[in-house]
N, C-alpha and C positions, 0 to 999 in steps of 0.2 A: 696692695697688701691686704688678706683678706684678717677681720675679725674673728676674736678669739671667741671658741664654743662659748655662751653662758652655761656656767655650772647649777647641775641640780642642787634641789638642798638639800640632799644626801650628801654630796660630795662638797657641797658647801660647809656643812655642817660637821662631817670627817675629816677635813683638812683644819676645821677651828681645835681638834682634839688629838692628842697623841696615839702614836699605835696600842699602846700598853691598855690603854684607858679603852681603844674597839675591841682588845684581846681579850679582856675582861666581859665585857658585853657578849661578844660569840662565846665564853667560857661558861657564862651561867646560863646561857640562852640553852646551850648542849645540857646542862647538867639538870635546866626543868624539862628540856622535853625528854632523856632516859627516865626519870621519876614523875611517872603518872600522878602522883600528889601533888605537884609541882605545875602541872600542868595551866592551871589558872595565873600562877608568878608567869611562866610564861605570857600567857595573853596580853597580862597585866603590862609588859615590858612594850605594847602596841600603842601608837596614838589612837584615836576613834576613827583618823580619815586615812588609816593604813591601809597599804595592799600587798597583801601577800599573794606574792607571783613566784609560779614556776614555770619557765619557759620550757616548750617542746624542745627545742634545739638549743645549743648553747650561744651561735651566733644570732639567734632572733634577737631585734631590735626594740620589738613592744610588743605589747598585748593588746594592742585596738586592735590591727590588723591582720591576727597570727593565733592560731590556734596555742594553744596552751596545755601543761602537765593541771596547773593548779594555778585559779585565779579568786582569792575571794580578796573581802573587805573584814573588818571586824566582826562585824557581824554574823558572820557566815563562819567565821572561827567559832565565835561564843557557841553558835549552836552547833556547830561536830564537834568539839569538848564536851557538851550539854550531852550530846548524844551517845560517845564514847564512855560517857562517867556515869551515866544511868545507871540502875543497879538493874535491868533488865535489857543492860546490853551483853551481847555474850560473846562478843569479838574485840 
């Protein structure tokens, strides 16, 4: 009998919380990034040691090994927000 996967803390942490309460989360998460004013509440909704991943494929596994849409850290947020909200940005 083989051992059950260890769960991430994502999924650890999602299963401590109801659906209503992640529905809420994805709901304002959508409504700072439509309003560019908002776009800091967004950030702000990050830990420090976040990663924000977008995978090339949908069945990719990870991003050590696998090219990527979008891969940063906090950091790399704050500054394309920085960048985008410049007032001598024009895109």
């Amino acid at each position: 009998m083989s051992a059950a996967p260890a769960m991430t803390t994502a999924a650890r942490a999602a299963s401590d919380v109801g659906l209503g309460e992640i529905e809420q989360v994805l709901y304002r998460e959508a409504h700072c990034l439509d309003d560019r004013s908002r776009w800091q509440e967004w950030l702000d909704l990050f830990t420090d040691d976040a990663i924000y991943w977008i995978p090339y494929r949908k069945d990719q596994p990870d991003y050590v090994n696998h090219a990527s849409i979008c891969l940063e850290n906090k950091l790399k947020m704050e500054v394309r927000i920085g960048k985008l909200l410049h007032a001598r940005s024009w895109s």
